[in-house]
C-alpha positions in Angstrom: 0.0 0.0 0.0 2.9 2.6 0.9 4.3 1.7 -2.9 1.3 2.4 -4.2 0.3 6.0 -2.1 4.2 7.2 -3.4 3.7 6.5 -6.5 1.1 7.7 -6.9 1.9 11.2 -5.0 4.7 11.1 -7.1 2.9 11.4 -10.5 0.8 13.9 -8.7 3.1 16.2 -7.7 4.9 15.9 -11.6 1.7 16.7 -13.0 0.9 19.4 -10.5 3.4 21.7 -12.1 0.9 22.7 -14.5 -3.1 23.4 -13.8 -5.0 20.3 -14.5 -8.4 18.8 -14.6 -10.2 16.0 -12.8 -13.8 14.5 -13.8 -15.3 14.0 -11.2 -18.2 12.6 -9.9 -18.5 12.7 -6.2 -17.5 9.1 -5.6 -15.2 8.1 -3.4 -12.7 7.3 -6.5 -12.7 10.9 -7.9 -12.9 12.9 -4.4 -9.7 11.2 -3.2 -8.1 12.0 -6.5 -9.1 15.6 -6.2 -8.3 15.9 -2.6 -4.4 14.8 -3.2 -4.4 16.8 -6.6 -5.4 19.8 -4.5 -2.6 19.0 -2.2 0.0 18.5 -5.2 -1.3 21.8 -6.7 -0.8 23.9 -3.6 2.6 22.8 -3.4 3.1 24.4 -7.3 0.9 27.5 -6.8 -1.3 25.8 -9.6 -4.8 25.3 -10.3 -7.4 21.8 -10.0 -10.3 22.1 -11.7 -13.1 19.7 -11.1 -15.6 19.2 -14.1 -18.5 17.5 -12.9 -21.3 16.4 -15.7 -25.1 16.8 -15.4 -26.5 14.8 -17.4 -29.8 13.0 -17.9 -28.5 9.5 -17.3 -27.2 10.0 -13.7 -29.0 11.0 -10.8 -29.5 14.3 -9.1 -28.2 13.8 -6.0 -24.9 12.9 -7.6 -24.6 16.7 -8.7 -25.4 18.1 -4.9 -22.7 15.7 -3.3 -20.1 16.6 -5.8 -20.3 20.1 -5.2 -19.8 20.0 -1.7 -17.2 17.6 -1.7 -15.5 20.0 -4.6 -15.5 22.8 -2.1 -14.1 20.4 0.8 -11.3 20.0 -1.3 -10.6 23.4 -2.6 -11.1 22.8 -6.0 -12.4 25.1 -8.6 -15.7 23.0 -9.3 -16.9 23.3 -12.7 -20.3 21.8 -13.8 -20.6 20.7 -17.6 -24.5 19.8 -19.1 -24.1 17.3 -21.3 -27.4 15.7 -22.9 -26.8 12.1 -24.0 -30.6 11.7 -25.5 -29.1 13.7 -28.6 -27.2 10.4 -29.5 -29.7 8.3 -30.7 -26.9 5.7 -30.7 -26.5 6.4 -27.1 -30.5 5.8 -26.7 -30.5 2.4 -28.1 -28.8 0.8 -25.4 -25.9 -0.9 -27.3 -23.5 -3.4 -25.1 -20.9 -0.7 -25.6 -22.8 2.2 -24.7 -20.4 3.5 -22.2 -17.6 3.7 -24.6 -20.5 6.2 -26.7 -20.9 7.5 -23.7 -17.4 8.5 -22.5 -16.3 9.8 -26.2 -19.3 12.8 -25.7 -18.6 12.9 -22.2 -14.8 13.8 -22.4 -15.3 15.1 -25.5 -16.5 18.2 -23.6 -14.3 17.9 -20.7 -10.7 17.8 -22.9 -12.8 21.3 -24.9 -13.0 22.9 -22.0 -9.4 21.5 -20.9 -8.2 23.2 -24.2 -9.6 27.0 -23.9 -7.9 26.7 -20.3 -4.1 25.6 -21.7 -4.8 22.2 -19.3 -2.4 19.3 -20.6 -3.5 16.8 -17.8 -6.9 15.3 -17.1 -7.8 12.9 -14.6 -10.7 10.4 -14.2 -11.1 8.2 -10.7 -10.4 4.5 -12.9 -9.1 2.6 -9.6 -7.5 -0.9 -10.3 -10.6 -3.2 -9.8 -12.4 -1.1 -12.8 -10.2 -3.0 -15.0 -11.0 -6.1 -13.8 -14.7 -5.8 -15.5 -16.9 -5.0 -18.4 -16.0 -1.6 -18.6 -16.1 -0.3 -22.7 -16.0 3.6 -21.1 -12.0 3.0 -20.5 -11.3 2.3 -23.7 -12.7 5.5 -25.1 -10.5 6.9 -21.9 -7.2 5.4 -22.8 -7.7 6.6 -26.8 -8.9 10.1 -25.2 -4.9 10.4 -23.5 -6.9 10.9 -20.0 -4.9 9.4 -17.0 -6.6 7.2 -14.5 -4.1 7.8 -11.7 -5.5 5.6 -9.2 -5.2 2.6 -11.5 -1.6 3.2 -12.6 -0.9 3.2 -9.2 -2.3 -0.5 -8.5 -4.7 1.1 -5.8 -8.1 -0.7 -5.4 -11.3 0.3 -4.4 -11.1 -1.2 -0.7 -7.7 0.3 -0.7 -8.8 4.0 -2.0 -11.8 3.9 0.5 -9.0 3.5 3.6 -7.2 5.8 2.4 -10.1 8.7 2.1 -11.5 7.8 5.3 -7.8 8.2 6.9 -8.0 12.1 5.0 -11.1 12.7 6.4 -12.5 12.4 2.9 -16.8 12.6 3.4 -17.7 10.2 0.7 -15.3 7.5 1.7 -18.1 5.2 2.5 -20.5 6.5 0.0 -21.5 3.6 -2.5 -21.6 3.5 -6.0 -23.3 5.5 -8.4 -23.0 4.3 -11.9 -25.7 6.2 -14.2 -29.1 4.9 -14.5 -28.6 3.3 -18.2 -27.4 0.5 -16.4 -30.4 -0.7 -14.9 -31.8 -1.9 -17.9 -30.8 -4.6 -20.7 -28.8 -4.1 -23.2 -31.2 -3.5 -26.5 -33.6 -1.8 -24.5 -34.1 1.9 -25.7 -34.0 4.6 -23.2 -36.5 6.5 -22.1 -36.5 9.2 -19.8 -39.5 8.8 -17.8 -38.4 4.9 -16.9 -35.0 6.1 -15.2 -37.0 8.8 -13.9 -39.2 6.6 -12.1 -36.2 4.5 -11.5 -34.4 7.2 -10.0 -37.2 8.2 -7.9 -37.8 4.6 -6.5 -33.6 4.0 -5.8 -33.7 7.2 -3.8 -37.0 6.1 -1.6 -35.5 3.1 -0.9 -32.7 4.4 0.4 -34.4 6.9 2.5 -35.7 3.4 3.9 -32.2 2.3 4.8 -30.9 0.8 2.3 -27.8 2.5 0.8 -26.9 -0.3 -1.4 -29.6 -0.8 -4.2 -30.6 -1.1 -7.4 -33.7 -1.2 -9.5 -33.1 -3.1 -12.3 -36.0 -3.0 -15.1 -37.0 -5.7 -17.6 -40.3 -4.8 -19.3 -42.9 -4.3 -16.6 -41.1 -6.1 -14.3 -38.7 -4.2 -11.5 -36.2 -6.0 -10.0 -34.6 -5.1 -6.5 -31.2 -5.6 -5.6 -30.2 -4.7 -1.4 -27.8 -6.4 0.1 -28.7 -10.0 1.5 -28.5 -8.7 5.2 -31.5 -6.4 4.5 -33.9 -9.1 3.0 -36.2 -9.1 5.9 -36.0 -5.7 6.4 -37.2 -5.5 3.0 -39.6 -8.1 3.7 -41.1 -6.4 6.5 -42.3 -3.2 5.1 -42.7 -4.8 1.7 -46.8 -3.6 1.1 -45.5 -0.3 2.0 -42.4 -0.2 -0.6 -44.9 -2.1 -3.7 -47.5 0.6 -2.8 -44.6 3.4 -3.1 -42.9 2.0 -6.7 -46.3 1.3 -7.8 -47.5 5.3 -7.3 -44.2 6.1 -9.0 -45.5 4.6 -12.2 -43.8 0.9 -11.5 -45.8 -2.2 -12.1 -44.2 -5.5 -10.9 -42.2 -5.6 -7.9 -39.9 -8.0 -7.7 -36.9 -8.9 -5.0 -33.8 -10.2 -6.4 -32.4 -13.8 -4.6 -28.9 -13.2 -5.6 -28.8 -9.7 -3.6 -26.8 -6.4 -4.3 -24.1 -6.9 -7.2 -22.4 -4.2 -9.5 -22.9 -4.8 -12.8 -25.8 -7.8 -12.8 -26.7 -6.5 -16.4 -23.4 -7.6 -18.2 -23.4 -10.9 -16.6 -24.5 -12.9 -19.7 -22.7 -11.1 -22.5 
């Protein structure tokens, strides 16, 4: 762990000689990257910006989160609209939709990059992310963003000790991919199913549940929580059908297999 924290720090600090940028979300990932970037910077008299999307595939609360968590860290927060329903590619769901994704995504970040004279952009990639189905990094890699975290080695169990340690407010916060994930591949979508999708995650987890997902196949809606909270679940399940239902959901269902990131790309 100590090889990986100086090594990293040390490409830090390099690239800290000039202003650079970090995307960033408000996960854990991203704020511990900005936090030490911040550092680095201060040490060089340079600048961190922090471009943060809003966009129509991830949810609200990501934006408010980020912008405190920007401000913890002392960053110049910078918040870029991007709409992804313009790329009817984008809308049809493809199995490498986050690759579509990430090219329009950075393609405004390394713009904006450009009119400030920034060289060096950031995203949060730690080492587990390239472990998985993830089609976003390769547009990343071809894009000449660094994923600092990942060249270090560090995982995502390792960068979560490490924020807590710096005090870091999201360093137990889970994660937050965008709400195109909750449905399968080949489905085209719409906005006012991850708006209802949306809504329903965030009742639940006014419920106590910070680990879930909604997952939607046709009519049907299927939960993921964490196996621990099954009867909890259980328990106030006429009140949580009767909730989803008013949202504009129709069949509730509870998934066996629990919580797990990334149940949609499990039979490609």
């Amino acid at each position: 762990m100590n090889q990986k924290q100086s090594q990293l720090l040390e490409n830090l600090n390099q690239w800290a000689r000039e202003d650079v940028c970090v995307a960033f979300s408000g996960g854990v990932d991203s704020s511990l990257l900005l936090h030490l970037a911040v550092q680095a910077a201060n040490q060089h008299g340079t600048k961190v910006y922090a471009a943060t999307f809003q966009t129509e595939l991830h949810p609200q609360a990501d934006l408010d989160i980020a912008k405190k968590v920007a401000a913890d860290a002392g960053a110049i927060h910078v918040i870029m609209e991007v709409n992804e329903f313009e790329d009817d590619r984008i809308l049809e769901n493809p199995v490498n939709r986050c690759y579509l994704c990430k090219k329009l995504l950075f393609t405004n970040l390394l713009n904006f990059a450009k009119e400030k004279g920034i060289h060096t952009v950031y995203d949060g990639t730690n080492a587990d992310d390239l472990k998985v189905y993830r089609p976003g990094l390769q547009a990343v890699k071809e894009m000449g963003v660094y994923s600092p975290l990942a060249m270090a080695g560090l995982t995502k169990e390792e960068v979560r000790s490490w924020a807590e340690e710096c005090g870091i407010s999201v360093s137990r916060r889970p994660s937050a991919p965008c709400l195109a994930t909750r449905l399968p591949y080949g489905t085209r979508i719409e906005k006012s199913v991850l708006e209802c999708i949306d809504a329903g995650e965030e009742y639940l987890k006014t419920l106590g549940f910070p680990n879930v997902r909604i997952r939607q196949h046709g009519d049907i809606s299927r939960i993921e929580v964490e196996k621990k909270d099954f009867p909890a679940i259980l328990e106030r399940g006429d009140q949580i059908v009767a909730q989803l239902k008013a949202l504009g959901l129709r069949y509730i269902t509870l998934d066996l297999q629990g919580f797990r990131s990334g149940s949609m790309d499990e039979y490609l």
